[in-house]
C-alpha positions as CSV (number, residue, x, y, z in Angstrom):
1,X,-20.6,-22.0,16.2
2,X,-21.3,-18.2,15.1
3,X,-21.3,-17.5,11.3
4,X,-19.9,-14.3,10.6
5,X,-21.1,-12.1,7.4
6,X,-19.1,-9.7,5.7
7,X,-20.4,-7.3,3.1
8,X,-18.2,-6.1,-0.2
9,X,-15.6,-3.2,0.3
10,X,-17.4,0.5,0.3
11,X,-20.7,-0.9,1.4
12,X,-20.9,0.9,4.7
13,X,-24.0,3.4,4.5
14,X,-23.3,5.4,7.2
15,X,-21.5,8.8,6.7
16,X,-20.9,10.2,9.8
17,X,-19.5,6.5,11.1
18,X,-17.5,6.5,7.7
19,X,-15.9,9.9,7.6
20,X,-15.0,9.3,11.6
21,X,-13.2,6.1,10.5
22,X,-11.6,7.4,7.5
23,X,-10.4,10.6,9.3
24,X,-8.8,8.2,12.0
25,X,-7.6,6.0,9.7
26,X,-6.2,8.8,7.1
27,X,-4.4,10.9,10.6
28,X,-3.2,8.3,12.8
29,X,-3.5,4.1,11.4
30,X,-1.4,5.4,8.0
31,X,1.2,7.8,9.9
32,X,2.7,5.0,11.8
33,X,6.4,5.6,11.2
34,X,8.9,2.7,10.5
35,X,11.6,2.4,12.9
36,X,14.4,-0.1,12.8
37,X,15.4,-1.4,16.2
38,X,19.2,0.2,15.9
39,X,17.7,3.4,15.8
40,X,15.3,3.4,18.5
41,X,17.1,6.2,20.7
42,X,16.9,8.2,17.5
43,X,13.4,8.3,16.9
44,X,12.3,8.6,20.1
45,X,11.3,11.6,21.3
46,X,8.8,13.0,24.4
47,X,9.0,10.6,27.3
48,X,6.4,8.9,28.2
49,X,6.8,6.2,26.1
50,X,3.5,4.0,25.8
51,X,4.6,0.7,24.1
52,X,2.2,-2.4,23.7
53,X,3.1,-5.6,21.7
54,X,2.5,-5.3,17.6
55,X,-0.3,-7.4,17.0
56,X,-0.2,-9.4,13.5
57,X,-4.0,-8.6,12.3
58,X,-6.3,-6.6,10.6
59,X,-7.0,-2.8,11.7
60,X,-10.9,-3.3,12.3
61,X,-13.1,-0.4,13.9
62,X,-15.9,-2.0,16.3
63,X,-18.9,0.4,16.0
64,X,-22.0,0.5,19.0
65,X,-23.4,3.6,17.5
66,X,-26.3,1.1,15.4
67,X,-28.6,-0.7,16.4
68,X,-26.7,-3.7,17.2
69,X,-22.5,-4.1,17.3
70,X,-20.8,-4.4,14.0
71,X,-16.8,-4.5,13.2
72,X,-15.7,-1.8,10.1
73,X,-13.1,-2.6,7.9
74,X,-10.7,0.3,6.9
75,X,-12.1,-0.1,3.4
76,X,-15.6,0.0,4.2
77,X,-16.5,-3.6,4.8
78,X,-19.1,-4.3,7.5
79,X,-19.2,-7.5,9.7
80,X,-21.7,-9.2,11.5
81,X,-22.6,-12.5,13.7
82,X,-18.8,-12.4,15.1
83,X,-18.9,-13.9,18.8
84,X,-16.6,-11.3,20.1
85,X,-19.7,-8.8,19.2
86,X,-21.9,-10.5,21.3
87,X,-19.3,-9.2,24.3
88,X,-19.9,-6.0,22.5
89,X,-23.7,-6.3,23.8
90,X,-22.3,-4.8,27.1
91,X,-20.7,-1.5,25.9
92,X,-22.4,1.7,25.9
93,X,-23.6,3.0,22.5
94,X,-22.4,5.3,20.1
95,X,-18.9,4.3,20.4
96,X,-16.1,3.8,17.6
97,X,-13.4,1.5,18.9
98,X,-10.1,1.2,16.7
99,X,-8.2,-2.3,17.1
100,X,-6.6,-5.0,15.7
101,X,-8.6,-8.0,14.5
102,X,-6.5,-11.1,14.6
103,X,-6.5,-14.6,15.6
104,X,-5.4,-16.1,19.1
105,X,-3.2,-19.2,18.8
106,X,-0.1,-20.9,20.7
107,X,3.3,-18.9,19.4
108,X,2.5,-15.8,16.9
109,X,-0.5,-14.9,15.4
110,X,-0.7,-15.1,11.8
111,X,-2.8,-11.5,9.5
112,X,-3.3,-14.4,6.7
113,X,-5.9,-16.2,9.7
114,X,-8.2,-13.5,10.0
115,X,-9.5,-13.4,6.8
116,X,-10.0,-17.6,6.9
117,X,-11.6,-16.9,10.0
118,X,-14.1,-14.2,8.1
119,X,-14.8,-17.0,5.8
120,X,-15.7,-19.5,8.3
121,X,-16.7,-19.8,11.6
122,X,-15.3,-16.6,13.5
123,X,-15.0,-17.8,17.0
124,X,-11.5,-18.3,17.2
125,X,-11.3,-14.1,16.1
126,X,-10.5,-11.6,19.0
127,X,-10.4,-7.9,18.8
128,X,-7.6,-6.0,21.0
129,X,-8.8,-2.3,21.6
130,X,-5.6,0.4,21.3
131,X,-7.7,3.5,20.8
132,X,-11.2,5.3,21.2
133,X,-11.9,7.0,17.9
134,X,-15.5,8.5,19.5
135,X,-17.1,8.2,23.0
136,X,-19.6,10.3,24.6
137,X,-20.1,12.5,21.8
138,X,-16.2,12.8,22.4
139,X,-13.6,12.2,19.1
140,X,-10.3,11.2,20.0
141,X,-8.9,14.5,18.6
142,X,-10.4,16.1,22.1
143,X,-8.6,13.8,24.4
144,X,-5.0,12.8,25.0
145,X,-4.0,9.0,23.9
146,X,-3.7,8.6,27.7
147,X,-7.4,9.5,28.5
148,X,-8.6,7.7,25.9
149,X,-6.5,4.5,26.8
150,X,-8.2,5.0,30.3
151,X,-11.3,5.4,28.8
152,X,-11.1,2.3,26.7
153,X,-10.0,0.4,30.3
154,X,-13.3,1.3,31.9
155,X,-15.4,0.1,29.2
156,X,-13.9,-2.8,27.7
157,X,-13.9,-5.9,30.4
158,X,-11.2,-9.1,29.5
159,X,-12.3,-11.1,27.4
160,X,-11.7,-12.3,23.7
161,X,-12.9,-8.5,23.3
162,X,-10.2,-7.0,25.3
163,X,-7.8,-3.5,25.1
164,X,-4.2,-4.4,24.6
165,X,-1.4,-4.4,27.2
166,X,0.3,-1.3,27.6
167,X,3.2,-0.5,29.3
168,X,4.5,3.2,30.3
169,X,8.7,3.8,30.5
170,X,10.5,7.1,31.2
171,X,13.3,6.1,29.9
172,X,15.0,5.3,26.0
173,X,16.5,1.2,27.9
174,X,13.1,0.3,29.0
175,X,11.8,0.4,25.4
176,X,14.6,-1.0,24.3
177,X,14.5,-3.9,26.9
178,X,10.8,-4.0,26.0
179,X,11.4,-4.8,22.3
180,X,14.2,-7.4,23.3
181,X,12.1,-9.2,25.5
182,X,9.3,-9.8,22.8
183,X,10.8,-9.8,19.5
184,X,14.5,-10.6,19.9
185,X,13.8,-13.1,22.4
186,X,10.1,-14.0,22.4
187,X,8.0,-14.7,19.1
188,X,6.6,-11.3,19.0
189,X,6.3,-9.7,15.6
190,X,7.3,-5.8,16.8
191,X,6.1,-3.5,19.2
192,X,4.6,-0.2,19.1
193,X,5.4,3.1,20.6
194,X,3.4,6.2,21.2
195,X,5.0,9.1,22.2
196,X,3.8,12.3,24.1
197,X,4.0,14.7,21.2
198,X,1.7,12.2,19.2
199,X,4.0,10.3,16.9
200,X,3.6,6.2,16.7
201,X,6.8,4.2,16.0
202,X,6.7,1.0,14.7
203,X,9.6,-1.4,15.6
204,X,9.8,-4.0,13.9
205,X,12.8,-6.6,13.3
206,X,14.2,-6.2,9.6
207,X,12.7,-8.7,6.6
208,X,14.9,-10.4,4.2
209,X,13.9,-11.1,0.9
210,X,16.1,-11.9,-1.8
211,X,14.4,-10.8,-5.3
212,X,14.7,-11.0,-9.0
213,X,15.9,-7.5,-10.5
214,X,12.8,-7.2,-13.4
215,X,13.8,-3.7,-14.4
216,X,16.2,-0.7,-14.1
217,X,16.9,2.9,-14.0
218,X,20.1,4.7,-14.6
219,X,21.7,8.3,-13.4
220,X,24.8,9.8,-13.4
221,X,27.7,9.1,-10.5
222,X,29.2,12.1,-8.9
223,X,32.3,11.0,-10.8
224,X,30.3,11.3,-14.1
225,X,29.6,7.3,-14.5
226,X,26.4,6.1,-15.0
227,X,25.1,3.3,-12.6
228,X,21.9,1.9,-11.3
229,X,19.3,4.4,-9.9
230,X,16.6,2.3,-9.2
231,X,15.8,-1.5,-9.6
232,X,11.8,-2.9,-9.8
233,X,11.8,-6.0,-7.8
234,X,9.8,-9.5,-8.5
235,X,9.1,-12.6,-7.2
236,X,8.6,-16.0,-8.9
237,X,5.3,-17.8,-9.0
238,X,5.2,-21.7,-9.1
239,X,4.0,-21.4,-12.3
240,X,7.1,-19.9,-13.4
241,X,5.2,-16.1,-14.0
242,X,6.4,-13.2,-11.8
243,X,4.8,-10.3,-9.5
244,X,6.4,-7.0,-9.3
245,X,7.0,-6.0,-5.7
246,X,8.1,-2.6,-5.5
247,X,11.3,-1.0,-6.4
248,X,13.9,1.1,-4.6
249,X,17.0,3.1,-5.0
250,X,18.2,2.3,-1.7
251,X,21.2,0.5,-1.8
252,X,24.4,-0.7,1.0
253,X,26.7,1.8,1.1
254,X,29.5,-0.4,-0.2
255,X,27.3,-1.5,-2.9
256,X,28.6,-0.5,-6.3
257,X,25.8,0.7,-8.6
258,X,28.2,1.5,-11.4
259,X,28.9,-2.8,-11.6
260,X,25.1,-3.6,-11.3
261,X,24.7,-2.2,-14.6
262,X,27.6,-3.9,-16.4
263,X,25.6,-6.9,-15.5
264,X,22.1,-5.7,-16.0
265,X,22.6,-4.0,-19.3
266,X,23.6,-7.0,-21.4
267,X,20.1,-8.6,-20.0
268,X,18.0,-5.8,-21.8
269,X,14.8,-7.2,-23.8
270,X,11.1,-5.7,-25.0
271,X,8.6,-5.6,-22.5
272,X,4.6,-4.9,-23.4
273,X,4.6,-3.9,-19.8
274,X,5.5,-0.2,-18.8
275,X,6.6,1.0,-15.8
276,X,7.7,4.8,-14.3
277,X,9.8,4.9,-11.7
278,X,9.2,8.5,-9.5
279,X,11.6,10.3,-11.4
280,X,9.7,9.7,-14.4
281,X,12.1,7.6,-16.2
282,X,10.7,4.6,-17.6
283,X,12.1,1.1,-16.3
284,X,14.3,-1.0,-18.6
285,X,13.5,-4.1,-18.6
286,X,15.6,-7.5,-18.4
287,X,15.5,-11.1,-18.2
288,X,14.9,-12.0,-14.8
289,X,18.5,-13.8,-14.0
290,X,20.4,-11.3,-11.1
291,X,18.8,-12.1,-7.9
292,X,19.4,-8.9,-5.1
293,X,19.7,-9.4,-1.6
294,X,17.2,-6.9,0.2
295,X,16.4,-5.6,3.9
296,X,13.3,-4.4,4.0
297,X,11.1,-2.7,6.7
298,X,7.4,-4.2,6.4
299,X,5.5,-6.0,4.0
300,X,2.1,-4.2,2.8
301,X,-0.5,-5.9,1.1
302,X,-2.9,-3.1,1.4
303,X,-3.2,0.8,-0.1
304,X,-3.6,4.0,1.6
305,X,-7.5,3.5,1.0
306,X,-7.6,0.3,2.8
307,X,-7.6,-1.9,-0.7
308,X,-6.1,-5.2,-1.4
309,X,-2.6,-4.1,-3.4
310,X,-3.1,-5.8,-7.0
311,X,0.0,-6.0,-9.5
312,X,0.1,-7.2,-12.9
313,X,1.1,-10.9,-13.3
314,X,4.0,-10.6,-15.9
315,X,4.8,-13.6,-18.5
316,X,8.4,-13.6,-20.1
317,X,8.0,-15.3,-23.2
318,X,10.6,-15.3,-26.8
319,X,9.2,-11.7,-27.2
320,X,10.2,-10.3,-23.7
321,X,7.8,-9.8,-20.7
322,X,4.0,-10.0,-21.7
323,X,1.0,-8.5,-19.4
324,X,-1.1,-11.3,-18.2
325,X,-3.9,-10.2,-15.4
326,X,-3.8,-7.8,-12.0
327,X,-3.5,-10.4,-8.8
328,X,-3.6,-9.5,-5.5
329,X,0.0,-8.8,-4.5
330,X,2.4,-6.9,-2.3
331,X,5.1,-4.2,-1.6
332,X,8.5,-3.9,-0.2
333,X,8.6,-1.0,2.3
334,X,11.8,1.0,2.5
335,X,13.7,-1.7,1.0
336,X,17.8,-1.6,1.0
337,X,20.2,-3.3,-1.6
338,X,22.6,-5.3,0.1
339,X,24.4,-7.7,-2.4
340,X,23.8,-9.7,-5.1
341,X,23.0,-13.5,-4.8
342,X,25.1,-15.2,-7.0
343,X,25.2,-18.3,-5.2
344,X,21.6,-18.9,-5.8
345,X,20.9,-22.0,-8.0
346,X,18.0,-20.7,-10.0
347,X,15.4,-17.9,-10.2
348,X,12.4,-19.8,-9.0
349,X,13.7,-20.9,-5.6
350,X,16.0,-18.3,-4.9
351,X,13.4,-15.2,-5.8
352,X,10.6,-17.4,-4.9
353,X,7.1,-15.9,-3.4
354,X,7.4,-18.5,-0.4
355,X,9.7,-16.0,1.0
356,X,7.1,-13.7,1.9
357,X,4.4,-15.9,2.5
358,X,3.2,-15.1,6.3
359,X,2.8,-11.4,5.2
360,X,0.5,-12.1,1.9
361,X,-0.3,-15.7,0.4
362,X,0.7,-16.5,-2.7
363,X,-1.2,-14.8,-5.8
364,X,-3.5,-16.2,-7.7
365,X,-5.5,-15.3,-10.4
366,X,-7.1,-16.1,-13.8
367,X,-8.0,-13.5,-16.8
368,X,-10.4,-11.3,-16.0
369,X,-12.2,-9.9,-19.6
370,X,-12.1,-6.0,-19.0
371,X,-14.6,-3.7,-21.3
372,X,-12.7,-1.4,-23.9
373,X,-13.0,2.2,-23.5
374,X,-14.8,3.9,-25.0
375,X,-14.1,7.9,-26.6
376,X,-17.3,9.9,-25.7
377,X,-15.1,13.8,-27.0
378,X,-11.8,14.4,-28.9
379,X,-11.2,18.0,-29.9
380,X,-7.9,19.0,-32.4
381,X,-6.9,22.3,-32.6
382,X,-3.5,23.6,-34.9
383,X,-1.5,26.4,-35.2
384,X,0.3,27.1,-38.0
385,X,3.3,29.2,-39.1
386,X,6.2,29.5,-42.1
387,X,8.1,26.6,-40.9
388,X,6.0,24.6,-38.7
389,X,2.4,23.3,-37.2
390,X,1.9,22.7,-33.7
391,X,-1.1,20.3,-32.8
392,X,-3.0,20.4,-29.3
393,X,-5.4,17.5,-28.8
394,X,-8.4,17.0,-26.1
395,X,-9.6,13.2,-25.5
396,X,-12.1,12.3,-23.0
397,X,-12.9,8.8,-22.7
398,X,-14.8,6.8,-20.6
399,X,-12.7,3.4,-18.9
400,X,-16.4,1.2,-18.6
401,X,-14.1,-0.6,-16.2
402,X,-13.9,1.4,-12.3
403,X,-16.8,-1.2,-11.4
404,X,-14.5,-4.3,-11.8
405,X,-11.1,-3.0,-11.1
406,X,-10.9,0.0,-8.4
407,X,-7.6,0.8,-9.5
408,X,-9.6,2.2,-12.9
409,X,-10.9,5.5,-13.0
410,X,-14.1,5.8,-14.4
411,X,-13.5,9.1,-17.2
412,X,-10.1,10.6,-18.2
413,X,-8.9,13.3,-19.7
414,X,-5.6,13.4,-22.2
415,X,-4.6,16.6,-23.3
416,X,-1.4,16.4,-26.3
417,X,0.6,19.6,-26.6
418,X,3.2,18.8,-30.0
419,X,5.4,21.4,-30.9
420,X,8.5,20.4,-33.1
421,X,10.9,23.3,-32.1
422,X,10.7,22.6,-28.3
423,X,13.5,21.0,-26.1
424,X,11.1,18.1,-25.4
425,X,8.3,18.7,-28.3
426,X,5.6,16.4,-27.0
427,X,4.0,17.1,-23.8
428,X,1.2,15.6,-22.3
429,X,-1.6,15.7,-19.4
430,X,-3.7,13.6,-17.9
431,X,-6.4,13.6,-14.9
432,X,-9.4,11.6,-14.0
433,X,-12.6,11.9,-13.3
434,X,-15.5,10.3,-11.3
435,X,-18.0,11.1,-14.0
436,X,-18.5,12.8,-17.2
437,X,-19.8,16.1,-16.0
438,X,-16.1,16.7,-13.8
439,X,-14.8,15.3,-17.1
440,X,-15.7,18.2,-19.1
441,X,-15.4,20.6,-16.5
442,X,-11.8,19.5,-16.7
443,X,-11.4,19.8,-20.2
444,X,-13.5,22.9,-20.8
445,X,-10.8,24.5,-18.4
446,X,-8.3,22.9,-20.3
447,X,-9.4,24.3,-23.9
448,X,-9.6,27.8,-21.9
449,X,-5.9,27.9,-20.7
450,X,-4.6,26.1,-23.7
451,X,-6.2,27.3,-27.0
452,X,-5.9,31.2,-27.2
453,X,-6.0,33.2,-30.6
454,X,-4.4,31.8,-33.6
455,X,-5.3,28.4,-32.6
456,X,-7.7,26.6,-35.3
457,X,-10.1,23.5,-34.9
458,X,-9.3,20.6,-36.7
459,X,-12.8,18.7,-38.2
């Protein structure tokens, strides 16, 4: 029985390895693009049509260009003593594979086995090949996705280390007969589809999941009534706490938005939680009673950078939602409003996490003491005339907390522009910084396009 060892996220040394996989992974792994199985014929576009089964695992990068085999994780995680890397021993050097890492079993495979199979003995894990990110001094950006498939059929023998079944149709019915066959009447999860003119389509059948509305935006109607604009979704815990899981202003087209917020409005209560939506309203928040029927496309669990999705565990208590502590969670991709559930008994079952558990296990999580922040510059400056002052403030301050949570930045810079006789009379900025130096580089730059003549310092 091998014993596989996994290092921490970001620990990969190499930079010419890590920049290969990053690039791939940044151009080609992210840019899959949804596609729901109705509008297959839509999305499709130059003809040859590669499709191979979805596989449900890990994207894992196996790497001969050391001294011995290793897998790569997206996010920088290096894995050793695997037995599928000691078929590995075979290939060529100074390869980059890109696959999917999963786990074989009788019916479906499962993403949620691959990291149990990281933690423990990893001789049940197998690695399907789909694509050569660097071979022969060749990246894949020089070859077609057809010479690098035949490429990866050379080197890679059958095996628990294998390169995926593909299949190659001319024609819009073959893929659609190939997505029937496996997911509408096999056990398959999806399939996906490479076309000639580079774009990857990812068919997948639609997810249900019926979740608790947390929080609201409104807008105005074309008819001039204001409605729902957007909804931020949660799910209940068993302990009775809930996990935000995305939000959307998708909703059925015989949906009424206008009725939503009769119902939602009345529900209104504090919240020492904030939230934007992307139009930069704040949500509203309300107790978690209207449950919303949802289609949604995928399930991530995992950022654009590779990293574990965390959301903040939220507690409602007599005073309205509290904050508790950032869990590992997940998002609802492309979701769509189709109805409301009111034939749900209660919250906790019918907006229950269960829902979603093959796609990301159920989060758990205890307080985690974070470091306060700490001001290392604040700068005031006013201007003052007959009737008014106008005050512009500069405050650079260091988190002391991007070593414990990634999500933290480790400086930022807040700039505060108050001026009473403007439509909107405070105004503010903010960007981060690795470390202090880019910190005050920002706000030196700041001060110059912001504080001009007649400006004074304040202290």
């Amino acid at each position: 029985m091998s014993k596989v060892t996994v290092s921490q996220p970001g620990s990969l040394e190499d930079r010419d390895v890590a920049a290969a996989v990053n690039e791939y992974r940044t151009l080609v792994a992210q840019r899959y693009t949804p596609c729901p199985p109705a509008e297959i014929q839509r999305f499709l576009s130059i003809e040859p049509y590669l499709c191979s089964q979805k596989i449900d695992g890990e994207l894992w990068f196996l790497d001969t260009t050391s001294a011995n085999p290793r897998l790569i994780a997206a996010n920088g995680r290096v894995a050793t003593g695997a037995e599928i890397l000691a078929e590995a021993e075979a290939l060529p050097k100074g390869l980059i594979i890109a696959g999917e890492l999963y786990v074989k079993k009788d019916g479906r495979e499962r993403v949620g086995d691959v990291a149990k199979a990281l933690a423990g003995s990893a001789d049940e894990l197998s690695f399907a090949a789909f694509d050569l990110v660097l071979g022969d001094g060749i990246s894949w950006q020089e070859q077609t996705y057809v010479e690098r498939l035949a490429k990866l059929g050379q080197l890679v023998k059958p095996g628990s280390l294998h390169v995926i079944e593909t299949k190659s149709f001319s024609t819009e019915s073959e893929v659609i007969a190939f997505f029937n066959e496996g997911v509408v009447n096999g056990d398959q999860e999806g399939i996906i589809v490479r076309c000639q003119d580079g774009r990857v389509l990812k068919v997948k059948k639609s997810i249900t999941v019926d979740a608790v509305v947390l929080a609201f935006t409104t807008e105005l109607s074309k008819e001039g009534s204001e409605q729902v604009r957007s909804v931020l979704f949660g799910l209940a815990l068993p302990d009775g706490d809930f996990v935000p899981i995305g939000a959307t202003g998708n909703f059925d087209g015989a949906f009424s938005k206008v009725d939503l917020l009769k119902v939602l409005v009345p529900l209104e209560i504090e919240s020492g939680y904030r939230q934007a939506a992307a139009s930069g309203q704040l949500y509203r928040f309300v107790k978690p009673e209207v449950i919303l029927e949802t289609t949604v496309m995928d399930i991530q669990t995992e950022d654009s950078q590779g990293r574990r999705l965390r959301q903040t565990q939220l507690k409602l208590t007599k005073n309205g939602w509290e904050p508790a502590f950032k869990v590992p969670a997940a998002s609802l991709l492309n979701a769509v409003v189709m109805r409301e559930r009111n034939d749900k008994p209660d919250v906790q079952s019918g907006a229950r996490w269960d829902q979603i558990a093959e796609f990301a296990e159920v989060p758990s999580g205890s307080a985690v003491a974070l470091p306060a922040s700490e001001v290392v510059r604040r700068q005031v400056w006013t201007k003052t005339s007959a009737d008014k002052t106008d005050v512009r403030k500069l405050v650079v301050f260091k988190t002391n907390k991007e070593t414990i949570d990634p999500l933290y930045p480790a400086f930022v810079v807040h700039w505060t522009d108050f001026s009473s006789t403007r439509k909107a009379p405070l105004a503010r900025e903010v960007k981060t910084a690795p470390n202090l130096e880019t910190a005050n580089e920002i706000a030196e730059l700041l001060i110059v396009e912001n504080v001009k003549k007649g400006w004074e310092p304040v202290g």
